[in-house]
N, C-alpha and C positions, 0 to 999 in steps of 0.2 A: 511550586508546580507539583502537580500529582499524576501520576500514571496510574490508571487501573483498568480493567476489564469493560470493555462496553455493555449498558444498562439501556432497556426499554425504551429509558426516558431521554437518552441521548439521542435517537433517530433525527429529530426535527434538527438538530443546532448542527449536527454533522451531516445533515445532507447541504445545509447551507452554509458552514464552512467550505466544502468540497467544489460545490459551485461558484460561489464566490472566489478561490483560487483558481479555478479553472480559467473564471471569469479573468480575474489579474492578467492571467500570462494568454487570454486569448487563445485559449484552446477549447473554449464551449460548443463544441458542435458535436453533431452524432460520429458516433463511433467510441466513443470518448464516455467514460460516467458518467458528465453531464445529464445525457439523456437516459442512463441503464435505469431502469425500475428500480434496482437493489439498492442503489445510493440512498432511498428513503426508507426503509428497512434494511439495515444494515445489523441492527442486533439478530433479528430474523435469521438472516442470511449466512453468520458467523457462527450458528446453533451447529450447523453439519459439523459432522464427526472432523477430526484432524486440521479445522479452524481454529481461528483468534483473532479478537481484534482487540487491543490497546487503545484507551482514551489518555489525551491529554487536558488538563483543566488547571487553570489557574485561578482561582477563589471558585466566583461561582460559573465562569466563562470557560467552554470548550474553545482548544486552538487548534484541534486535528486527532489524528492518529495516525493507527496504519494494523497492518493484521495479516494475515497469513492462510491462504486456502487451497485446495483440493483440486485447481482448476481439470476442469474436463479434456482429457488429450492428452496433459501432460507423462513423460515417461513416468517409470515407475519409479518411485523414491523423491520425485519430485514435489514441490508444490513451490507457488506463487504468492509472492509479496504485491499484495494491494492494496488501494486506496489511503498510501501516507503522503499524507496533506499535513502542511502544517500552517495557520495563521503568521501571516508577514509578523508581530510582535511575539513569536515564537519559533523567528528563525535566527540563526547564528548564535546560539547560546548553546549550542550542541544535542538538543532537543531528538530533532535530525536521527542520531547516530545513534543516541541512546535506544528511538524507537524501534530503529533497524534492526539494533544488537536484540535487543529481547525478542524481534519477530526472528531473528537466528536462534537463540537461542529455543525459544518454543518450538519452531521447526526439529532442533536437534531432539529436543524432547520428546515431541512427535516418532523418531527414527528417519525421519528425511535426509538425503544426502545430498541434496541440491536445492536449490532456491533460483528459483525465473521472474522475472520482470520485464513489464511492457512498458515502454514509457515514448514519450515526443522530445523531439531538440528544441523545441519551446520552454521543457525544464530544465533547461542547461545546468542551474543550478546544483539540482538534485541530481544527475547525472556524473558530477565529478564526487557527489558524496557517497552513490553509489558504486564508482572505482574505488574509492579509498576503502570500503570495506570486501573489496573483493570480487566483484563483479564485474566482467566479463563481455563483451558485446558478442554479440550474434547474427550469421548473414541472414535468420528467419525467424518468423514467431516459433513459438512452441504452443501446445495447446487449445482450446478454445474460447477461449475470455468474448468473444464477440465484439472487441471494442476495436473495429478494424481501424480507426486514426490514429492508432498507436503505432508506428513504423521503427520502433528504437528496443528491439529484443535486448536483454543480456538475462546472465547466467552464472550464480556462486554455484561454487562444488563446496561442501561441507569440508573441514578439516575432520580425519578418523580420529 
């Protein structure tokens, strides 16, 4: 496995990783990435200042990522953990956490002092992997992400 920085040329296989997951757990409809324009320009979109996104690849095969953005609305000190997906043959091998960790860590590097995520009880999965690092539910979104079928807020506070 290798972790590195998303490249140009990854857009095509990560918009259809993403969909394809989406697809799995039946959560493809609007409101949702599925349909956001940005999923197919994703390196694009990860240029803005105080972004990242992480690729995951095994030989010559993308299985996901995840990344870390600026979202519009959010307080200040904030940003937003998005789009980590990961391919079914690169889940439970801890993949998952590692991605998480480094998008914390960039954040800290950033000076961020909290971390929001939008997500569905469709990823139940991902949902218990995002308690275990710290994450937090919430009675409301934060933000503007416009992905309004995402009904499952939470929220890390940074350790000082």
């Amino acid at each position: 496995m290798h972790i590195r920085p998303i490249i140009k040329e990854d857009n095509i296989a990560l918009a259809k990783v993403i969909r394809e997951i989406l697809a799995e757990h039946g959560v493809n409809r609007p409101g949702t990435v599925f349909n956001d324009p940005t999923t197919d320009a994703l390196f694009e979109l990860f240029q803005m200042k105080n972004s990242y996104y992480f690729v995951v690849k095994l030989e010559n095969e993308i299985l996901g990522g995840a990344g870390i953005y600026p979202t519009k609305g959010l307080p200040d000190g904030c940003v937003e953990l998005v789009k980590i997906y990961l391919h079914r043959s690169g889940r439970g091998i801890g993949l998952g956490k590692q991605l998480m960790q480094l998008c914390i860590d960039k954040s800290a590097e950033f000076g961020f002092t909290s971390i929001y995520l939008e997500t569905m009880p469709e990823l139940s999965s991902a949902i218990g992997l995002y308690e275990k690092m710290g994450f937090c539910k919430l009675n409301k979104a934060l933000g503007n992400s416009g992905h309004f079928a995402c009904d499952l807020w939470m929220l890390k506070t940074m350790e000082q």
